[in-house]
C-alpha positions as CSV (number, residue, x, y, z in Angstrom):
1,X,0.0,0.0,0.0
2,X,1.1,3.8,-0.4
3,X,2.0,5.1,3.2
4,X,2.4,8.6,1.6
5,X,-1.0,10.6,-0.1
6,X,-1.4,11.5,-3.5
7,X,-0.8,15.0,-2.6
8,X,2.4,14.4,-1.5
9,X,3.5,12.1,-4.2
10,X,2.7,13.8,-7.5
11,X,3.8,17.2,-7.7
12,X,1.8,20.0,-9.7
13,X,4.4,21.2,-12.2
14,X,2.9,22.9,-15.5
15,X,6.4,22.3,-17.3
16,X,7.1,18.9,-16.6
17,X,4.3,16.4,-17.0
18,X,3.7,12.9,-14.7
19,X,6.8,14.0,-12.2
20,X,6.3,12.1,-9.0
21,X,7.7,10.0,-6.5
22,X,7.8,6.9,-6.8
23,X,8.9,5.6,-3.1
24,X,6.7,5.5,0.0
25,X,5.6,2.1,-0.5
26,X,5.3,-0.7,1.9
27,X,8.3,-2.9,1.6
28,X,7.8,-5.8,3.7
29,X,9.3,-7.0,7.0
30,X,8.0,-3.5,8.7
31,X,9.8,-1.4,5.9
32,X,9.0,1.2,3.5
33,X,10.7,2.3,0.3
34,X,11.9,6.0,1.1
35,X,10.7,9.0,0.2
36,X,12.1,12.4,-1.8
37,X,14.4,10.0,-3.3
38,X,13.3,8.1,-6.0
39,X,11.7,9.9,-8.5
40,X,9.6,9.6,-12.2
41,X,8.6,12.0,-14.7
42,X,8.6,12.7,-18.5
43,X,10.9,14.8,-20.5
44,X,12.8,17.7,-19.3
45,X,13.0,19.9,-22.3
46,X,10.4,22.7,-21.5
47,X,11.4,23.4,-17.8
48,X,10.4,26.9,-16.6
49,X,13.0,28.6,-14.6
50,X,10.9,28.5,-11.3
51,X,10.3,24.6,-12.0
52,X,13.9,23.6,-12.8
53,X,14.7,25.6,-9.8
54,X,12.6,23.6,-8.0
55,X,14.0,20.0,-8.8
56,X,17.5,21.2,-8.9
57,X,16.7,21.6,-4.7
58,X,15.5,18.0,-4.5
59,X,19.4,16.6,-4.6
60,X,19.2,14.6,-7.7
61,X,22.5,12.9,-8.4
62,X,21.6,10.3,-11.0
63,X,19.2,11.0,-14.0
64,X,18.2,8.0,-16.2
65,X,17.2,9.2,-19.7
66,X,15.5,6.2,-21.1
67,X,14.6,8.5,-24.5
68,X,16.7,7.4,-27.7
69,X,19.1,9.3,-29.3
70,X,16.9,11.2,-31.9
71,X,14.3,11.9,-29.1
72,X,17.2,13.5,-27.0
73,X,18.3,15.4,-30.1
74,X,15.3,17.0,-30.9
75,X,14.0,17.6,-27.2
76,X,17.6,18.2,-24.7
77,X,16.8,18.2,-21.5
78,X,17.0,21.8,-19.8
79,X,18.9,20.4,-16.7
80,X,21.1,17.4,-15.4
81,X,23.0,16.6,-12.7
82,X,27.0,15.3,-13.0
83,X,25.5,11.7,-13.9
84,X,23.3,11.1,-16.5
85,X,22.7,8.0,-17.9
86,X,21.1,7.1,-21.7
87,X,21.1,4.4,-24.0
88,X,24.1,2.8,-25.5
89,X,25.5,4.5,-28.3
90,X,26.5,1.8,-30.3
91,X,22.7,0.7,-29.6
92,X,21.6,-0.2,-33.2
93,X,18.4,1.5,-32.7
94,X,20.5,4.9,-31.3
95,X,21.6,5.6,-35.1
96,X,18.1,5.5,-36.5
97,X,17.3,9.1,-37.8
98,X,13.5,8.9,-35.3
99,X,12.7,7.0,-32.3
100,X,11.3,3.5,-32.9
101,X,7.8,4.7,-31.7
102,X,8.3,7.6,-33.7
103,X,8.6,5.3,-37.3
104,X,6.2,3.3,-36.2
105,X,3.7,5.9,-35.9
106,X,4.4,7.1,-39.4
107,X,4.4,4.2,-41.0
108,X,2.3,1.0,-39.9
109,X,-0.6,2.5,-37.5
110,X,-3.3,2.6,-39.3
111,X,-6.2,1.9,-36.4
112,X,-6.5,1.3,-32.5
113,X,-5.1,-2.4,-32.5
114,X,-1.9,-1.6,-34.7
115,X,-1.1,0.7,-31.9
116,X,-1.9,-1.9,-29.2
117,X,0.3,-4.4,-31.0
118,X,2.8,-2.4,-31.0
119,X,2.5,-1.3,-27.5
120,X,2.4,-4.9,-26.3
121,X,5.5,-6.0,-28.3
122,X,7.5,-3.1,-26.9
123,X,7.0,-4.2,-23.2
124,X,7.2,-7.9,-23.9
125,X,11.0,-7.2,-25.5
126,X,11.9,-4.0,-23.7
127,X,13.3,-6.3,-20.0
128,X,15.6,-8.5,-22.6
129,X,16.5,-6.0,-25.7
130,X,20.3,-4.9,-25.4
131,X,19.8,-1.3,-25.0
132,X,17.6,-1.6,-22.2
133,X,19.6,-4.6,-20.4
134,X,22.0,-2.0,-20.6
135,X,20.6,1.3,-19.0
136,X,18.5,-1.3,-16.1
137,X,22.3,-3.3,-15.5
138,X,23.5,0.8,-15.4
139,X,21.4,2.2,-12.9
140,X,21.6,-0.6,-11.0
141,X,25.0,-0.4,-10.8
142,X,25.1,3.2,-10.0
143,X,22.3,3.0,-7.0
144,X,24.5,-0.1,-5.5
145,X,28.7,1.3,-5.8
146,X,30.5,1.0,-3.2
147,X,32.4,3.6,-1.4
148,X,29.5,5.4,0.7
149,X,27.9,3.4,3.9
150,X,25.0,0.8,2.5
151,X,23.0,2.4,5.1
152,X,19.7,4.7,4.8
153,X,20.9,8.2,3.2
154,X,23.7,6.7,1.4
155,X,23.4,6.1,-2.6
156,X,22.4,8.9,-5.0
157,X,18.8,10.6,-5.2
158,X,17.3,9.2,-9.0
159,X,15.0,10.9,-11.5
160,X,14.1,8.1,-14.2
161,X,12.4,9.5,-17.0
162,X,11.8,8.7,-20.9
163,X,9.1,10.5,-23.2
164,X,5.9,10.5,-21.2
165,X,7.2,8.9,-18.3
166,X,5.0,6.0,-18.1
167,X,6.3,3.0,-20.4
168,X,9.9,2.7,-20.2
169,X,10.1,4.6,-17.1
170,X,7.7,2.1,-16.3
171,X,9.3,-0.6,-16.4
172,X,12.4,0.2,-15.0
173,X,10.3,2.1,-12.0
174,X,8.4,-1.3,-11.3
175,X,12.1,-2.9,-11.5
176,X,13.1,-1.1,-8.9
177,X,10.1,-1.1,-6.8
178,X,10.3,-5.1,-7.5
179,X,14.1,-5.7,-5.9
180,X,12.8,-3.2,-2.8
181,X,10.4,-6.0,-1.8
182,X,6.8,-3.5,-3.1
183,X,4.1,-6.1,-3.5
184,X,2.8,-6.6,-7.5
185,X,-0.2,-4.5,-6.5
186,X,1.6,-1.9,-5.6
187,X,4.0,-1.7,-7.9
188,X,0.2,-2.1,-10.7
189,X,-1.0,1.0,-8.6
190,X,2.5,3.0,-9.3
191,X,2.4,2.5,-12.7
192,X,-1.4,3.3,-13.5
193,X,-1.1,6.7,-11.1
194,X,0.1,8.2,-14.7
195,X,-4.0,8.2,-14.9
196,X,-4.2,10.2,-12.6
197,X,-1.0,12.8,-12.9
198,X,-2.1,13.5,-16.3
199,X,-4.8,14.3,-17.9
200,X,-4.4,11.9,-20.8
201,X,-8.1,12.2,-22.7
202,X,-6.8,16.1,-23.2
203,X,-3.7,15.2,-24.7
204,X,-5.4,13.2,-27.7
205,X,-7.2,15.2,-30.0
206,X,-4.2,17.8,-29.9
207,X,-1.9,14.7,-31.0
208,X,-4.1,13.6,-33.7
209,X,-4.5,17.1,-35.2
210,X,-0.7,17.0,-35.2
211,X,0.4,13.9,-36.4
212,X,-2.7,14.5,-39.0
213,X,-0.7,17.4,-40.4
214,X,3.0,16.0,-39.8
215,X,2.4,12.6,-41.9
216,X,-0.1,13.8,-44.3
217,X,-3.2,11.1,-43.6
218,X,-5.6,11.0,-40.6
219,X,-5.3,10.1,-37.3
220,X,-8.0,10.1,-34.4
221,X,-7.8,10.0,-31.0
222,X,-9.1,6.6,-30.5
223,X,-6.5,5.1,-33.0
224,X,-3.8,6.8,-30.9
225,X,-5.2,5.5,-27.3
226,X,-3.7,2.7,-26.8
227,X,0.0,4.3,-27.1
228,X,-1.0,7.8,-25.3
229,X,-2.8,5.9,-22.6
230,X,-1.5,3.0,-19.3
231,X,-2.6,-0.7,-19.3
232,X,-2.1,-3.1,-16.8
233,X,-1.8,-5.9,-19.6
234,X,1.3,-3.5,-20.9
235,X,3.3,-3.5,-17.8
236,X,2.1,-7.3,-16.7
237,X,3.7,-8.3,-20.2
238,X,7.1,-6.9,-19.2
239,X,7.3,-8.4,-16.3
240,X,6.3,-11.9,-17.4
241,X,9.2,-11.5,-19.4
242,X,11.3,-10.2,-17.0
243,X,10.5,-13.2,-14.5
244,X,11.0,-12.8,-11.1
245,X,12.9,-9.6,-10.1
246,X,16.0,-10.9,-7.8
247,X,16.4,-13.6,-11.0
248,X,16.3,-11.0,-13.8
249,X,18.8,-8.7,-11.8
250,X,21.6,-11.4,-11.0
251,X,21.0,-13.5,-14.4
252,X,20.3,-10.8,-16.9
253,X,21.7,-7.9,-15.4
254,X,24.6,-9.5,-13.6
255,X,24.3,-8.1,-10.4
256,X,25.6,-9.7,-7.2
257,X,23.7,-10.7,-4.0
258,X,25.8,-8.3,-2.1
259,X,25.0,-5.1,-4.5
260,X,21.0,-6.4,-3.8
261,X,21.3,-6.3,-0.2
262,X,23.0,-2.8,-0.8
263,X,20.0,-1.4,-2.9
264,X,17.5,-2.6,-0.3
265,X,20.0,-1.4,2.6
266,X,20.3,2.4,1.2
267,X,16.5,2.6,-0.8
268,X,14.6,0.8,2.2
269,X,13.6,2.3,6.2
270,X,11.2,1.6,8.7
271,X,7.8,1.7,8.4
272,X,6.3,4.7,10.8
């Protein structure tokens, strides 16, 4: 369950959509994840100076840019800390002139259930596609070095974000929330709370009139749904792929038993 209120988990910002935290939840054992440490949003490319102000005080020392090259290109974030971490460059998808999503748009949807194949594919390959094995193994890495105490306060504060933050932000959100011990509903609940932080209905009609004029054919709002929009079959799909979480990080990731017990030591506290 959330031991923190919505209130105090999703902050307001008008610049930067679906930024929230995403700790606060029970852990297990008498635990909770921690909070004003761990957080999720989408892009940060139109930041107002008062709102990057405002998470440049929250002591972010790790972002995790899940966005592909051309997406980074054409929308650079207006702030980062010292570490930032993307896709690999040599990535085959990272030389593409668009984003994946972004060329599949264009050229094969064409109704509601293109879009929701597509969506479903993505999440089924995203936990075992190289690029993303890469940035997951990364961030892991990162939250887990040694060389500060593996207690409570130690480790950096994380922003993970991609596009929209809500697919592969997603995932590697749910990850996380996974190897802290956060219960599958809970981890379900974190991910559909994009419903909630953002008014996604809104967004639709404004995308449709664009891509209408960018591509030169119509689109609709209900064909563009299903990729605008949070499903728990999306999310359930990547993680019956990823298999159990301690499994996927030591077999596919390659982390050790000792940096797990660090993560859970440094992202984990008592329960009030």
């Amino acid at each position: 369950m959330s031991l923190i209120p919505f209130e105090q988990r999703v902050r307001p910002y008008q610049t930067i959509y679906n930024f929230r935290d995403f700790g606060g939840y029970a852990a297990g054992e008498g635990q909770r994840v921690v909070t004003d440490r761990l957080f999720r949003s989408a892009h940060l490319a139109n930041l107002s100076d008062e709102e990057l102000s405002d998470i440049a005080s929250l002591g972010i020392d790790l972002v995790v840019d899940m966005r592909h090259a051309p997406e980074r290109a054409k929308q650079p974030s207006k702030w980062s800390p010292d570490t930032v971490l993307t896709l690999p460059k040599d990535h085959a998808r990272e030389a593409a002139k668009v984003a994946p999503h972004e060329a599949f748009t264009r050229e094969e949807m064409y109704s509601a259930s293109d879009a929701r194949r597509y969506m479903m594919g993505s999440y089924v390959g995203r936990p075992h596609d190289a690029g993303f094995v890469s940035i997951h193994r990364d961030t892991l890495m990162a939250m887990t070095e040694e060389g500060a105490e593996a207690g409570r306060g130690s480790g950096p504060n994380v922003l993970v974000h991609c596009a929209a933050g809500k697919d592969r932000t997603g995932t590697m959100c749910a990850l996380v929330l996974g190897l802290l011990g956060v219960s599958d509903d809970d981890i379900m609940a974190d991910y559909l709370l994009t419903r909630d932080a953002v008014d996604i209905e809104a967004i639709l009609a404004p995308a449709a009139t664009m891509f209408s004029a960018r591509h030169g054919r119509d689109y609709t709002p209900d064909m563009l749904r299903p990729m605008f929009g949070v499903d728990p079959d999306y999310l359930e799909a990547s993680l019956d792929a990823m298999g159990p979480f301690d499994g996927y990080a030591r077999d596919t990731l390659g982390l050790s038993d000792e940096r797990l017990e660090r993560l859970r030591a440094r992202y984990r506290e008592p329960a009030a």
